[in-house]
C-alpha positions in Angstrom: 114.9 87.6 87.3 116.8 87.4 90.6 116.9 90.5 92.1 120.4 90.5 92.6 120.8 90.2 89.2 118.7 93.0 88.5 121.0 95.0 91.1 124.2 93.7 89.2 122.6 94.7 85.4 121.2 97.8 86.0 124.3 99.5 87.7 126.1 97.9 84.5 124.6 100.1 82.7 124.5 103.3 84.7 128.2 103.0 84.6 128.3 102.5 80.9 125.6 105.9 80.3 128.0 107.6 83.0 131.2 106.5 80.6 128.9 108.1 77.5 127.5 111.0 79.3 131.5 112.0 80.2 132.0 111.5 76.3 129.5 114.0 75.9 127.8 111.0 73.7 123.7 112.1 73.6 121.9 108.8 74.3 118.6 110.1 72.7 117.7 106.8 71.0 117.8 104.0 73.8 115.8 101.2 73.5 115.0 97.5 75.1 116.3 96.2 71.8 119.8 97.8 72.4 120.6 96.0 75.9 121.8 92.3 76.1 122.7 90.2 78.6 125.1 87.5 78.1 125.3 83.8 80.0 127.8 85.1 82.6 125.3 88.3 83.6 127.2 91.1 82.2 124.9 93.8 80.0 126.4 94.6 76.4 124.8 97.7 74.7 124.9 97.6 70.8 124.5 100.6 68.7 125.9 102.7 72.1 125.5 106.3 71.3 123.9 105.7 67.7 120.8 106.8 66.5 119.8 104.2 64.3 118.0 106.5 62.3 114.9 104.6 61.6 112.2 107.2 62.2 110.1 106.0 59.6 109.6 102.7 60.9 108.0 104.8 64.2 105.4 106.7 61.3 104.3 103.4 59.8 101.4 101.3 61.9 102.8 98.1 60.1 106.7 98.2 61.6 106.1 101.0 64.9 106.0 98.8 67.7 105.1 99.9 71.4 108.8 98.6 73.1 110.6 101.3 70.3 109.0 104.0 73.2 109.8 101.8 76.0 112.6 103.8 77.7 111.9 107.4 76.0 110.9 110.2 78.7 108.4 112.1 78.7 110.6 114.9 78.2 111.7 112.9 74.8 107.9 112.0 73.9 106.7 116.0 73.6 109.9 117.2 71.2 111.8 118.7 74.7 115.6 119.2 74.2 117.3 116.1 75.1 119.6 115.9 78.5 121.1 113.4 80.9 118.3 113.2 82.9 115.7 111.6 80.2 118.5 109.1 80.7 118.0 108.3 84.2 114.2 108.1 83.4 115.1 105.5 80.6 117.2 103.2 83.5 114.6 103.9 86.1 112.4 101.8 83.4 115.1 99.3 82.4 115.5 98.7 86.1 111.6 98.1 86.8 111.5 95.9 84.1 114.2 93.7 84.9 112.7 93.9 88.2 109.2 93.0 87.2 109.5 91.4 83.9 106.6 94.5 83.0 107.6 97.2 81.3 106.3 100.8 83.1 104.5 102.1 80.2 103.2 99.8 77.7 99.9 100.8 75.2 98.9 98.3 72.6 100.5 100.7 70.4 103.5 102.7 69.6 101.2 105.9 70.2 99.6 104.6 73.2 102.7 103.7 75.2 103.9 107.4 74.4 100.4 108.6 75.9 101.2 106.7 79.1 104.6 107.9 79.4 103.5 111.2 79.4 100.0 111.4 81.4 100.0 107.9 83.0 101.5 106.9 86.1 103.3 103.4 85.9 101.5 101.0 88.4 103.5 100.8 91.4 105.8 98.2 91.5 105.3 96.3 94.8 102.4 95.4 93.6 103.8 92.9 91.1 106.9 92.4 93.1 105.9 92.5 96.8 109.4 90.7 98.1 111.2 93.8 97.1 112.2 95.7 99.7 110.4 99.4 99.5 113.6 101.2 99.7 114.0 100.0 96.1 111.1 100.5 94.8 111.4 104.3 95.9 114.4 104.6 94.1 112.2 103.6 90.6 109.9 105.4 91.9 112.1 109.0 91.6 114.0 107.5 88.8 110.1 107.5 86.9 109.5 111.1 88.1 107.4 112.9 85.0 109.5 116.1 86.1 113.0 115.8 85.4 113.8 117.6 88.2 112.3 115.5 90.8 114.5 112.5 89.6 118.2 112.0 90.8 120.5 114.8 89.8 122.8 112.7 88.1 123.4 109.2 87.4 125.9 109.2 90.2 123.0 110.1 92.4 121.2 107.3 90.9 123.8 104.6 91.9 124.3 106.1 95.3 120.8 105.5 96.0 120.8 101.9 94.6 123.5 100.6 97.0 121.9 102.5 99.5 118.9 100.7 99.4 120.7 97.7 99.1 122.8 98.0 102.0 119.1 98.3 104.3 119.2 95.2 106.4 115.9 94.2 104.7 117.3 93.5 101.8 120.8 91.0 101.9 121.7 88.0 99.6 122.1 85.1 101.1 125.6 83.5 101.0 126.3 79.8 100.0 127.1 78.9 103.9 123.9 80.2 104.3 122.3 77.9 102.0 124.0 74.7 103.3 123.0 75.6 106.7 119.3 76.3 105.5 119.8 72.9 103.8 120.9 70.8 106.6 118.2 72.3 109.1 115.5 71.4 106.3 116.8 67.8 105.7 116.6 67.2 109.7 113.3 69.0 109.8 111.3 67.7 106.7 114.2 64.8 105.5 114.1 64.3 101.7 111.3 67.2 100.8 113.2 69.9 102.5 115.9 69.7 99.4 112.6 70.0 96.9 111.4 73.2 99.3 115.0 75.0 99.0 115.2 74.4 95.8 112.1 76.2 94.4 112.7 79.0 97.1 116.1 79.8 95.6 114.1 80.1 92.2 112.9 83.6 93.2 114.9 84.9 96.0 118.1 85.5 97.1 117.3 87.5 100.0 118.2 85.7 103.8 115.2 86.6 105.3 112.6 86.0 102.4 114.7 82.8 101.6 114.0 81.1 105.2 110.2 82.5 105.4 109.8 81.5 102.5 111.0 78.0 103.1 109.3 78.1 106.5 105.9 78.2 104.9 105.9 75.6 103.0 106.8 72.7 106.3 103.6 73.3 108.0 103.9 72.3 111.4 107.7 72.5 111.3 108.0 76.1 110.2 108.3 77.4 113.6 111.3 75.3 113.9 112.5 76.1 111.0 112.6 79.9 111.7 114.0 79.8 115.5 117.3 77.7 114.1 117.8 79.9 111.5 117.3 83.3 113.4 121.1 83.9 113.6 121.7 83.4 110.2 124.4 86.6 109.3 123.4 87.9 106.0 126.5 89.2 103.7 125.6 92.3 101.5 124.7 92.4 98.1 127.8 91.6 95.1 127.7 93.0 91.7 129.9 91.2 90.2 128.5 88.7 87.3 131.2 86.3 88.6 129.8 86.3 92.0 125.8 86.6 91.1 126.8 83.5 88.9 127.8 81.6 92.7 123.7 81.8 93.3 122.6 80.2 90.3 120.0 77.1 91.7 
């Protein structure tokens, strides 16, 4: 998934456990199966504040499955009193799957995954996304903290330090002028394969710099010209907005 995207979807929902958590709603029961995401990019969460009540399918072999412990903490998995953090633990692995397309913590089983939330560390998640810009990844990182009180106070805390990250200069979107310069300086460079090269770059990246390296690499001879007309290339920060991540769509 574009990682802009990603951005947009998981501050979706920390606003909508924010919303809850000022309800004084308990969101013990969160799972992967709850969260959906329409055409137009914006999250819908069914069964919001509902436990569904189906323990029994978790003590049966035949209907447990490992993705029902996907987002529980390890707080949840050893029978600790529930609170808002185990709630910022459960985004921090929403957001690294949406990130990764892996989940954190995933056994072959029910039990297993609940043995790696708990005494596993999750592998670290540059190394299956290494265009992320580390600033992110250290926010999943604190977000995944086995002690509670090494993650972010509050979700608020949590948001504060995605759009942080996301303002580094390492880590912009690339806006559509940006493209149709990036386009025009391919066709003169390469002529009819530069369209091909943009368009399976903007398959996995929305981000300036990544976009024109990535581009760069693949003209051979030609990248260094490539890169020196596209040096000056202002980036524009990051939207949320499903309308606008919807404006990127290749």
């Amino acid at each position: 998934m574009p990682v802009d995207i990603a951005v947009s979807l998981i501050l979706q929902a920390l606003d909508a456990f924010e919303a809850a958590h000022r309800q004084q709603l308990d969101l013990t029961d969160l799972r992967l199966r709850n969260f959906f995401v329409t055409p137009s990019h914006d999250l819908k969460i069914l069964e919001f504040g509902i436990t569904p009540g189906d323990v029994g399918d978790l003590l049966n072999p035949a209907l447990a499955r490992p993705e029902d412990a996907a987002l529980m903490s390890p707080e949840q998995a050893v029978g600790e009193p529930w609170a808002q953090s185990s709630n910022i633990f459960s985004a921090g692995c929403l957001f690294y799957f949406l990130l990764s397309g892996n989940l954190p913590f995933q056994g072959s089983d029910y039990t297993r995954t609940v043995i790696q939330i708990v005494g596993h560390p999750h592998a670290p998640l540059l190394t299956l996304s290494p265009d992320l810009p580390p600033a992110l990844a250290e926010v999943i990182d604190r977000a995944l903290a086995k002690n509670p009180t090494d993650r972010f106070a509050d979700i608020a805390a949590f948001r504060n330090a995605v759009h942080a990250a996301i303002r580094n200069p390492a880590f912009q979107i690339v806006s559509p002028d940006d493209v149709a310069r990036l386009a025009t300086v391919l066709q003169d460079i390469m002529g009819p394969t530069g369209a091909v090269i943009l368009r399976r770059a903007l398959r996995t990246t929305r981000n300036t710099a990544h976009l024109v390296a990535n581009c760069a690499s693949h003209c051979g001879d030609a990248a260094d010209s490539v890169l020196t007309r596209m040096t000056d290339v202002p980036a524009d920060p990051i939207s949320h907005s499903a309308a606008d991540t919807q404006a990127y769509q290749p």
